[in-house]
VOBA-1610 file (N, C-alpha, C; in pm, whole numbers, padded with zeros to 5 digits, always signed):
BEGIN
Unk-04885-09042+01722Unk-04748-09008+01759Unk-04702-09108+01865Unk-04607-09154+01871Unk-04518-09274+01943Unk-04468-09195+02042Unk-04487-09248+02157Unk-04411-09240+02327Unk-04240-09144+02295Unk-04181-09185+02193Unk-04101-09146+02178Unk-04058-09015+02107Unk-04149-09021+01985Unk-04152-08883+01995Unk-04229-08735+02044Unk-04338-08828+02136Unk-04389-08694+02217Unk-04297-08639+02333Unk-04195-08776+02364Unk-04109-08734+02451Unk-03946-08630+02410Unk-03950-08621+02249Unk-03857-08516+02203Unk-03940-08368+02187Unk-03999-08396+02144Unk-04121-08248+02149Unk-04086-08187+02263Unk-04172-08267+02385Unk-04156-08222+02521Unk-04021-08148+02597Unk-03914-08229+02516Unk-03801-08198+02530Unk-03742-08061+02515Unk-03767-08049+02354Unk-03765-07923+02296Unk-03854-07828+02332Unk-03982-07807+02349Unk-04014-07732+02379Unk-03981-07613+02544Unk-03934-07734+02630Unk-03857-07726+02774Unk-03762-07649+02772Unk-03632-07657+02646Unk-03523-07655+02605Unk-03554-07486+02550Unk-03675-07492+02443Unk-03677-07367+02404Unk-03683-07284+02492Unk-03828-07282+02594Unk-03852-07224+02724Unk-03762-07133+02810Unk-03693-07252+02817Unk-03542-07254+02890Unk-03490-07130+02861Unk-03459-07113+02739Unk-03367-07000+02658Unk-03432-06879+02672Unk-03542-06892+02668Unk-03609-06764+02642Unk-03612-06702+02797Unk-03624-06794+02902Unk-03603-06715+03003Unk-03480-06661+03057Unk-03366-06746+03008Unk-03248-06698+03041Unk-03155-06592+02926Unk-03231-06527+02807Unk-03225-06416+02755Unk-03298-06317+02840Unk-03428-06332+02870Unk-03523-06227+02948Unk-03409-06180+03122Unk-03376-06296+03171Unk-03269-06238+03279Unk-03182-06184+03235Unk-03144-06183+03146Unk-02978-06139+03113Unk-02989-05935+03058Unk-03113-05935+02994Unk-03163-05843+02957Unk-03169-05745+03085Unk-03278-05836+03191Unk-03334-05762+03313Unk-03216-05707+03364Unk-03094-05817+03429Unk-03020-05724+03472Unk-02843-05683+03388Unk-02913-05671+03272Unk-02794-05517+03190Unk-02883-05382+03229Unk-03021-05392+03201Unk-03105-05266+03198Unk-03085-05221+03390Unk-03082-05311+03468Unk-03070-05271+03611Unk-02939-05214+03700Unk-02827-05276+03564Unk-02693-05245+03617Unk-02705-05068+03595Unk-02767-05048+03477Unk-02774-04933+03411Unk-02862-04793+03501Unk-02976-04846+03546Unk-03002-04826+03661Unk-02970-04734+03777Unk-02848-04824+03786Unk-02778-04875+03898Unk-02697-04771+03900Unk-02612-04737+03761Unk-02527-04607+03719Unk-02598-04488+03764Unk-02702-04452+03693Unk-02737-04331+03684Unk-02843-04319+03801Unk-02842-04383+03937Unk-02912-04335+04004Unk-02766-04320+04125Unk-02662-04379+04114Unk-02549-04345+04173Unk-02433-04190+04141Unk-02538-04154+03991Unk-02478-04050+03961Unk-02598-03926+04068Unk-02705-03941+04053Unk-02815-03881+04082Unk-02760-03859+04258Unk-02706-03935+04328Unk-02670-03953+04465Unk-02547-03853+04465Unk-02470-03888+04384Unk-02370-03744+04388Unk-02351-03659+04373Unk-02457-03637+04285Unk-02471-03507+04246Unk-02376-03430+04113Unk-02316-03548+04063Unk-02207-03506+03977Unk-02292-03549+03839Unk-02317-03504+03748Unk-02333-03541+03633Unk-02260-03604+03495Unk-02280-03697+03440Unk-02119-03737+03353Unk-02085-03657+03259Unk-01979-03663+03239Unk-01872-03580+03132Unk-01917-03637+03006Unk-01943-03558+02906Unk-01910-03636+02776Unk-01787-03557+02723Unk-01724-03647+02610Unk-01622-03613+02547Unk-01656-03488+02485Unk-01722-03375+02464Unk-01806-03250+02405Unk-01773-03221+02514Unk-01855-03229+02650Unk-01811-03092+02740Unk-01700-03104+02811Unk-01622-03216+02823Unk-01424-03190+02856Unk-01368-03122+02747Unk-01401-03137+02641Unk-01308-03020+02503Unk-01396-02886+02548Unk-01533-02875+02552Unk-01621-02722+02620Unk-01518-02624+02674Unk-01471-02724+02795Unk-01408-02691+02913Unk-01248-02690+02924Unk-01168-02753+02808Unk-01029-02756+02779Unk-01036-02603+02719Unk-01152-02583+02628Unk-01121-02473+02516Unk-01130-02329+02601Unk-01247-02326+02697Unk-01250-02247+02793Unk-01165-02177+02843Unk-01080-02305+02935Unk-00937-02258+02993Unk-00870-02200+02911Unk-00828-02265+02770Unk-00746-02255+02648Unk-00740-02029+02652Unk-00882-02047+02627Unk-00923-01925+02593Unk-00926-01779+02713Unk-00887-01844+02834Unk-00871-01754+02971Unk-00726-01750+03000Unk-00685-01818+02936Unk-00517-01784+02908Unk-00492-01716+02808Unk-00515-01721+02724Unk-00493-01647+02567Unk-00480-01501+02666Unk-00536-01477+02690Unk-00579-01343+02756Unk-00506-01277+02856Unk-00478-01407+02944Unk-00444-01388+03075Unk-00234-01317+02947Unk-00227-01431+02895Unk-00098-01448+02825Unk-00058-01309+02761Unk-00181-01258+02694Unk-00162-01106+02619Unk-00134-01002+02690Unk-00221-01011+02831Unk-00186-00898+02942Unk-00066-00879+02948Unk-00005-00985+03016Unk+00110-01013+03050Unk+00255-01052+02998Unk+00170-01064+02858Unk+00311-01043+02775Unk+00345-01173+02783Unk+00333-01311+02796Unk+00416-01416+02799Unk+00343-01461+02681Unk+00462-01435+02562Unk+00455-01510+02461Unk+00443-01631+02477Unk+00554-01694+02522Unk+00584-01833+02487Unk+00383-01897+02523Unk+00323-01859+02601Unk+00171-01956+02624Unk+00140-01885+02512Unk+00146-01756+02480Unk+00054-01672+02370Unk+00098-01801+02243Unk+00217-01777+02198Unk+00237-01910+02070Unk+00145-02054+02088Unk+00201-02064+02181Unk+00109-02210+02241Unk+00001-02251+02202Unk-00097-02120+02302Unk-00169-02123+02302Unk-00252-02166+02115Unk-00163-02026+02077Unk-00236-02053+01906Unk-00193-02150+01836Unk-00078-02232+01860Unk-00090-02314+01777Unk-00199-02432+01822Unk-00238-02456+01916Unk-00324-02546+01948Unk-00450-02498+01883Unk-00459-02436+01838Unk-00567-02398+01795Unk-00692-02244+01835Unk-00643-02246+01960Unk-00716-02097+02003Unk-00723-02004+01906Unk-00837-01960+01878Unk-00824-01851+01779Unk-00836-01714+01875Unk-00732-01618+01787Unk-00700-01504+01797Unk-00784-01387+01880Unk-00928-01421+01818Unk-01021-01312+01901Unk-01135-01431+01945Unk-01070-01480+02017Unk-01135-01497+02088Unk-01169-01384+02208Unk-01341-01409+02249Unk-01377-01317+02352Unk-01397-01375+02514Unk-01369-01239+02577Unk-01367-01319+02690Unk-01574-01255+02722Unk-01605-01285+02875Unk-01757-01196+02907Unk-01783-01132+02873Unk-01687-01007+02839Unk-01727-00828+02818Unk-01737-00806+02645Unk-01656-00937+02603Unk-01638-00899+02437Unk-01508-00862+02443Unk-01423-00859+02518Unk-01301-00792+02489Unk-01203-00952+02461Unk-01093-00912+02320Unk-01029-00975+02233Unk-00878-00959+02341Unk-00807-01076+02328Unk-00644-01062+02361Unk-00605-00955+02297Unk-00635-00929+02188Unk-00534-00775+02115Unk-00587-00661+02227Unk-00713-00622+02219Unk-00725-00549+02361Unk-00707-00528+02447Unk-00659-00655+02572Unk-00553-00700+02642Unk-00391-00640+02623Unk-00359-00680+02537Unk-00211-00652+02494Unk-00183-00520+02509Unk-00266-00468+02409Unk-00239-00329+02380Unk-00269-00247+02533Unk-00363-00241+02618Unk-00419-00176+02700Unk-00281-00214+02822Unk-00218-00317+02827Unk-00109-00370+02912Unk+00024-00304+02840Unk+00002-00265+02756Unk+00131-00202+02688Unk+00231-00340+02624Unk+00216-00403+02645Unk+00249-00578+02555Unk+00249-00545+02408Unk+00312-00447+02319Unk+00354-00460+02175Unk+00383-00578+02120Unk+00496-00679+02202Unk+00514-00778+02113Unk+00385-00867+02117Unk+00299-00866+02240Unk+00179-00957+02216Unk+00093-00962+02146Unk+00120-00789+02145Unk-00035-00771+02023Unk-00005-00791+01857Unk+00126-00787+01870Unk+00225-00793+01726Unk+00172-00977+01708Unk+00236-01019+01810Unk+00200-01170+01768Unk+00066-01228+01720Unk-00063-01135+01819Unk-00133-01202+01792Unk-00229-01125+01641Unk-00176-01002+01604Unk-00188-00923+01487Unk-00141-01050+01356Unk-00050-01092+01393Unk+00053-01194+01258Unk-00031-01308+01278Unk-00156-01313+01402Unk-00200-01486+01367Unk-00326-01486+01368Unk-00344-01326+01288Unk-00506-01314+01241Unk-00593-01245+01268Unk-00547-01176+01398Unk-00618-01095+01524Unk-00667-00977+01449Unk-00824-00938+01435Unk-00887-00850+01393Unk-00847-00710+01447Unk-00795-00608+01346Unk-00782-00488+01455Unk-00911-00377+01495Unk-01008-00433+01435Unk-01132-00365+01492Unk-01224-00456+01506Unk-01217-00535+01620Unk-01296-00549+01636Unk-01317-00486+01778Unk-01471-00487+01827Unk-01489-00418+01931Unk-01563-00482+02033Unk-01535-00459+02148Unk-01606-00542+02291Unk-01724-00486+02301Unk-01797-00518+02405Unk-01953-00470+02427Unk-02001-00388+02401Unk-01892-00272+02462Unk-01919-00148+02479Unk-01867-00076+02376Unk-01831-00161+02267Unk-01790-00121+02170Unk-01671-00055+02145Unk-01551-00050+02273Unk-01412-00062+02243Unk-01339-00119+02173Unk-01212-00021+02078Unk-01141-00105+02007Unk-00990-00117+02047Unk-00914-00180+01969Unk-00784-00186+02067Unk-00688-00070+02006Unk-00783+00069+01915Unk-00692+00139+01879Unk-00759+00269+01980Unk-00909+00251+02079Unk-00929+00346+02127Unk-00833+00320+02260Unk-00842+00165+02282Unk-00722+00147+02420Unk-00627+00208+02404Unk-00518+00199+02296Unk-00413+00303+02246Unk-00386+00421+02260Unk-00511+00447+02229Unk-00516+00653+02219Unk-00510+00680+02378Unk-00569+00552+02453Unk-00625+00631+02558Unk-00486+00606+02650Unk-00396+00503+02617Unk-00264+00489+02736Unk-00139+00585+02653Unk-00168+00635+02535Unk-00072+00717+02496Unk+00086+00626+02429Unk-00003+00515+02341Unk+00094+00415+02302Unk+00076+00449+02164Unk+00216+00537+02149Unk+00183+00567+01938Unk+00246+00442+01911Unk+00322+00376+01955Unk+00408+00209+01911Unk+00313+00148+01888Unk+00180+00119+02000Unk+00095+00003+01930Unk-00027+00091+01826Unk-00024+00206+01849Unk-00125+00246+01768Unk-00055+00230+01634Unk+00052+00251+01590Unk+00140+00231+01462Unk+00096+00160+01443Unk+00075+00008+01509Unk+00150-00148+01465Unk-00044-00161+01428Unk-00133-00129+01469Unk-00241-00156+01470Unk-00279-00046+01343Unk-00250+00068+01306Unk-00289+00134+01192Unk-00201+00083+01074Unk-00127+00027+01079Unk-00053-00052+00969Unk-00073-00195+00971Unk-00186-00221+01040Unk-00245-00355+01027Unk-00422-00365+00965Unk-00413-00222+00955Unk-00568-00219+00875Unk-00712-00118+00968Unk-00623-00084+01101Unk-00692-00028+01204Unk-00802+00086+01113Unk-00941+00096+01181Unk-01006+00216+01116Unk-01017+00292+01209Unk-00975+00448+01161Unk-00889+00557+01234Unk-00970+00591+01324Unk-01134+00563+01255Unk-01275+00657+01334Unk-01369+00584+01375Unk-01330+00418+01395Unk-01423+00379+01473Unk-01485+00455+01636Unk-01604+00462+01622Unk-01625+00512+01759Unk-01686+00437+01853Unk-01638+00496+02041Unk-01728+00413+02104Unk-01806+00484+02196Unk-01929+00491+02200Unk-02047+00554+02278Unk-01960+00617+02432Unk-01965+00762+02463Unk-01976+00825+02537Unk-01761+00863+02523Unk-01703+00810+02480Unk-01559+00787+02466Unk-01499+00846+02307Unk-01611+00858+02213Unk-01587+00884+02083Unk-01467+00819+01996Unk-01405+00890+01922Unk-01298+00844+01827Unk-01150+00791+01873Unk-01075+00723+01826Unk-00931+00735+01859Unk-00894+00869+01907Unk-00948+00958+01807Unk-00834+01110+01777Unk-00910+01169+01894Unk-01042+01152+01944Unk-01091+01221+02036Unk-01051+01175+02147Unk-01013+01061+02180Unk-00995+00991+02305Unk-00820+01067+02299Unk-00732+01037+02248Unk-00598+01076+02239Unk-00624+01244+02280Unk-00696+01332+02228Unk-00696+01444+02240Unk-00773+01451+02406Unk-00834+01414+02477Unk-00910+01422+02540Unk-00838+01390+02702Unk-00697+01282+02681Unk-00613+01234+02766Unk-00540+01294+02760Unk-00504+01415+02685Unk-00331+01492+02669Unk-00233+01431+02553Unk-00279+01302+02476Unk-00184+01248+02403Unk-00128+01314+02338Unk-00118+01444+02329Unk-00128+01495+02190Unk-00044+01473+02111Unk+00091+01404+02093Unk+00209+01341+01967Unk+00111+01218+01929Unk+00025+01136+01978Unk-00054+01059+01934Unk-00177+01097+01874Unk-00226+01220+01917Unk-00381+01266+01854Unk-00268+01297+01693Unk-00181+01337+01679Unk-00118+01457+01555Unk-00053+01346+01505Unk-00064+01233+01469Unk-00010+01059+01454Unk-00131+01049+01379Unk-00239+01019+01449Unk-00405+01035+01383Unk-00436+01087+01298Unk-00414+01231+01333Unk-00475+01312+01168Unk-00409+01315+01015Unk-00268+01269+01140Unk-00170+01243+00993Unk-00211+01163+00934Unk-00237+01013+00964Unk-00291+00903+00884Unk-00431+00869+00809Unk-00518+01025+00915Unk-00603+01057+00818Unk-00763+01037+00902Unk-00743+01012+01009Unk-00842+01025+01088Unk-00906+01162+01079Unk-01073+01168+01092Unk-01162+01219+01059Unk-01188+01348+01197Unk-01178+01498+01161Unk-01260+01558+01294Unk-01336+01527+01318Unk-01399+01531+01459Unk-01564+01526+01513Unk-01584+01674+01487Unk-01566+01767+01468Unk-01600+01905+01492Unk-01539+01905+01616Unk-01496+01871+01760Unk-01468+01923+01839Unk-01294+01905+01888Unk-01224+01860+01777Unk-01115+01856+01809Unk-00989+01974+01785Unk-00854+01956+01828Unk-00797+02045+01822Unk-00782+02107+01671Unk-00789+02254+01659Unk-00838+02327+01541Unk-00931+02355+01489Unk-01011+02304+01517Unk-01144+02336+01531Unk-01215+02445+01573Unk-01291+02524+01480Unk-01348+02623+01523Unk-01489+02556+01610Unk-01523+02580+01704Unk-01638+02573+01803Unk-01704+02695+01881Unk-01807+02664+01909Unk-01884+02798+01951Unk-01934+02791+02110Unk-01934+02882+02160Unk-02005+02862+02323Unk-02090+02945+02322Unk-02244+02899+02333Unk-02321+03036+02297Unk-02458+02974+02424Unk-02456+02985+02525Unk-02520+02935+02626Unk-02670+03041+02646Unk-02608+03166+02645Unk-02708+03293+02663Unk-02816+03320+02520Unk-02910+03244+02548Unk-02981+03173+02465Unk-02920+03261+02326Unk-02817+03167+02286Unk-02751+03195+02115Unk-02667+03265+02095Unk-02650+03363+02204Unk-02536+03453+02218Unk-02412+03399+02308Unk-02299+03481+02266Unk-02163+03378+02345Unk-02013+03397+02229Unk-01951+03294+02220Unk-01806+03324+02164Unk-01778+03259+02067Unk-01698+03233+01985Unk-01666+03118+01888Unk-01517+03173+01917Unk-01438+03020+01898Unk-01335+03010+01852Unk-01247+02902+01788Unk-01106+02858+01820Unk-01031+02754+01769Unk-00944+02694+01911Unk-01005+02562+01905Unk-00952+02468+01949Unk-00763+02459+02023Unk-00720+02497+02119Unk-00595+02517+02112Unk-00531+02374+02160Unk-00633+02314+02298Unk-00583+02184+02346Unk-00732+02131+02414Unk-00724+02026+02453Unk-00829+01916+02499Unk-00800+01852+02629Unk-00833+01862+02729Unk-00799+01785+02855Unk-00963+01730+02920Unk-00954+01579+02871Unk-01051+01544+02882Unk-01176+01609+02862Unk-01270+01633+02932Unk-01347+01724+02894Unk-01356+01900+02914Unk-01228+01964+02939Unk-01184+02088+02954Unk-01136+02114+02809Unk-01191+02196+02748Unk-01128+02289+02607Unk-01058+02427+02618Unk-00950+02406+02542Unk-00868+02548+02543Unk-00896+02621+02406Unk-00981+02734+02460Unk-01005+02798+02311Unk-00929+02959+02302Unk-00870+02959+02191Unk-00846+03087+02124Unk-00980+03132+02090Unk-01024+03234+02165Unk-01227+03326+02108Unk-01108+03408+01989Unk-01211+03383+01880Unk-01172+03496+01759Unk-01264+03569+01687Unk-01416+03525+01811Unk-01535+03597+01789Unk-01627+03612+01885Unk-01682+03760+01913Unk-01816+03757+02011Unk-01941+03778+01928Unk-02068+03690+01973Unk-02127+03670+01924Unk-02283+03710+01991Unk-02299+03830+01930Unk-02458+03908+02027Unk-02403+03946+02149Unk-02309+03946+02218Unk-02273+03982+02367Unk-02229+04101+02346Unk-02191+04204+02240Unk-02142+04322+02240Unk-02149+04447+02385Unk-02275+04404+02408Unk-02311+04503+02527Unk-02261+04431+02654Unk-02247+04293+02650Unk-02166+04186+02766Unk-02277+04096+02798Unk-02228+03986+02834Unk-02310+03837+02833Unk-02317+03835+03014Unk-02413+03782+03134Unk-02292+03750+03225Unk-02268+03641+03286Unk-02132+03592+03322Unk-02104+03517+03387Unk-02125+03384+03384Unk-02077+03318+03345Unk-02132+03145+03319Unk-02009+03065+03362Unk-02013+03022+03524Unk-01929+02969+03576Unk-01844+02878+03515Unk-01872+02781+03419Unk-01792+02647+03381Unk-01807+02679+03198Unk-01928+02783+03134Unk-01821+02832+03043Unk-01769+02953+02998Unk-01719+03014+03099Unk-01706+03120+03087Unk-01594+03205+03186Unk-01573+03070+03235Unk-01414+03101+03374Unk-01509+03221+03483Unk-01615+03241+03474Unk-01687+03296+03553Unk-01665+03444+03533Unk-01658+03464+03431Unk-01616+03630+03336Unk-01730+03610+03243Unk-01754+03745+03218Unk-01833+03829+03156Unk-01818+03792+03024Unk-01878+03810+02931Unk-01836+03779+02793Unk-01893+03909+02722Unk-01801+03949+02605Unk-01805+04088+02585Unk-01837+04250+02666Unk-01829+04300+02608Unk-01934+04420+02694Unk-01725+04521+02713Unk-01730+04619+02766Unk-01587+04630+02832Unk-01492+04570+02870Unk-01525+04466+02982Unk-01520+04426+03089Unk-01473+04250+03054Unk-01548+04228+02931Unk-01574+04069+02932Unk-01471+04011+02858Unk-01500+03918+02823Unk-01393+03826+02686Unk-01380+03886+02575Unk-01291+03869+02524Unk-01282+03961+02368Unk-01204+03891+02273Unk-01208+03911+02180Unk-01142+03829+02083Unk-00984+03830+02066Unk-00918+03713+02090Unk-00718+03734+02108Unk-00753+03693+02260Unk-00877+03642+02363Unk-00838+03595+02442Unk-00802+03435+02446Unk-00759+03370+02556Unk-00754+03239+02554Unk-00849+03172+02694Unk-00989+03090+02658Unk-01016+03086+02768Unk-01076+02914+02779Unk-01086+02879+02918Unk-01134+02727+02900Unk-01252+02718+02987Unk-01308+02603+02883Unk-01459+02549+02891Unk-01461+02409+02881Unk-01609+02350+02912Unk-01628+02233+02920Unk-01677+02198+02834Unk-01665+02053+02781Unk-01758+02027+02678Unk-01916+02035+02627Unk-01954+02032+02747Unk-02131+02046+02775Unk-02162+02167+02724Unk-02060+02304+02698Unk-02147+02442+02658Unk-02098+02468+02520Unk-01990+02323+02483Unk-02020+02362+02357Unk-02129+02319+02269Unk-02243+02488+02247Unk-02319+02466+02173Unk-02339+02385+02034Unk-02225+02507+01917Unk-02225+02492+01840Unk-02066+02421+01744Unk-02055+02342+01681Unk-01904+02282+01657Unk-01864+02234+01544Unk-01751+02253+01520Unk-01669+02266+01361Unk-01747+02347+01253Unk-01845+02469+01289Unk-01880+02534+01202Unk-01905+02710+01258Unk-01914+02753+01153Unk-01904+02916+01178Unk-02029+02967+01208Unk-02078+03036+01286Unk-02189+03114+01338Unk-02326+03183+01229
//
């Protein structure tokens, strides 16, 4: 090999060298700038946003208005809101839906609106409230209408609160409990008309019919004594603290009130 070309070799090989180290820096510091980011995030304590959790967090808000909007009756965000996309039942912590909201705020047109943009009428929150037991219970036959002519089921129940017709009967509603049965809602056995029994003295006691419901206080017509002939006595909370049969005691054609707890026996005859 000639002087001359060991001296292009040399060249090139220098040349290659060259390159390869000034890729290896260029590398070192992109990876250090990078670094550089996420240990400046680590110092603030702030973590970065991705485009996923700013929509997370748009939809969030989106969805604490829906709500806030149904309470309160302001359509114009309630529209808004849905046309952007918020859906209808959405839930808030508890499980409870804007129609629940609405209705429980007395907001007809809100719950109307959000009824027309899909809004389930049974569905139910945690505790398994629906927005036709909210109804029964504020004495709103307007939204209970708008919600039983939207597909409402008459007898959903919710643990310790029972039926529409029981909750309505149970608050005084009563043009709303007699709204209910019309449309076809189901007795529990313990509602108004109802024959029920109070028989505390182990089996012995009264039967009668249902006259009214105040929460858990029953107004019964007795149209029967039952084993007490000789007289029952005294049973403070069911029994108005009177005697039952005997001379002296309850008799049948009286009218007397009790609590729910002594009714033994219910919607059936002795």
């Amino acid at each position: 090999m000639t002087n001359r070309k060991r001296t292009r070799t040399s060249a090139f090989i220098v040349a290659c060298v060259l390159a390869i180290l000034a890729i290896g820096q260029a590398v070192t510091s992109k990876e250090h700038g990078f670094l550089q980011t996420d240990s400046s995030l680590q110092k603030s304590g702030k973590p970065r946003t991705t485009p996923q959790s700013e929509t997370a967090v748009q939809e969030e808000t989106a969805q604490t208005d829906l709500h806030k909007a149904a309470q309160a009756g302001n359509v114009t965000t309630l529209r808004t809101r849905l046309r952007e996309g918020v859906k209808p039942d959405v839930r808030d912590q508890d499980g409870r839906t804007p129609l629940m909201e609405a209705v429980k705020a007395g907001q007809v047109e809100a719950a109307q609106i959000l009824l027309e943009a899909g809004a389930n009428p049974n569905a139910a929150s945690s505790s398994g409230r629906t927005a036709l037991i909210e109804a029964a219970e504020s004495g709103s036959t307007t939204a209970a209408r708008l919600l039983i002519d939207a597909g409402a089921d008459l007898n959903l129940s919710q643990p310790r609160m029972g039926t529409p017709l029981e909750t309505a009967e149970r608050t005084g509603h009563n043009e709303l409990a007699a709204m209910l049965l019309k449309a076809g809602a189901r007795s529990s056995g313990k509602s108004v008309g109802d024959t029920v029994c109070v028989r505390p003295w182990e089996g012995a006691g009264y039967c009668g019919v249902v006259e009214e419901i105040q929460k858990t206080v029953f107004r019964i017509h007795v149209t029967e004594i039952v084993g007490c002939e000789e007289g029952c006595p005294a049973k403070a909370e069911c029994s108005e603290e009177r005697p039952v049969g005997g001379k002296d005691g309850i008799r049948p054609g009286n009218v007397i009130t009790t609590v729910s707890s002594c009714l033994t026996h219910t919607g059936v005859r002795p």
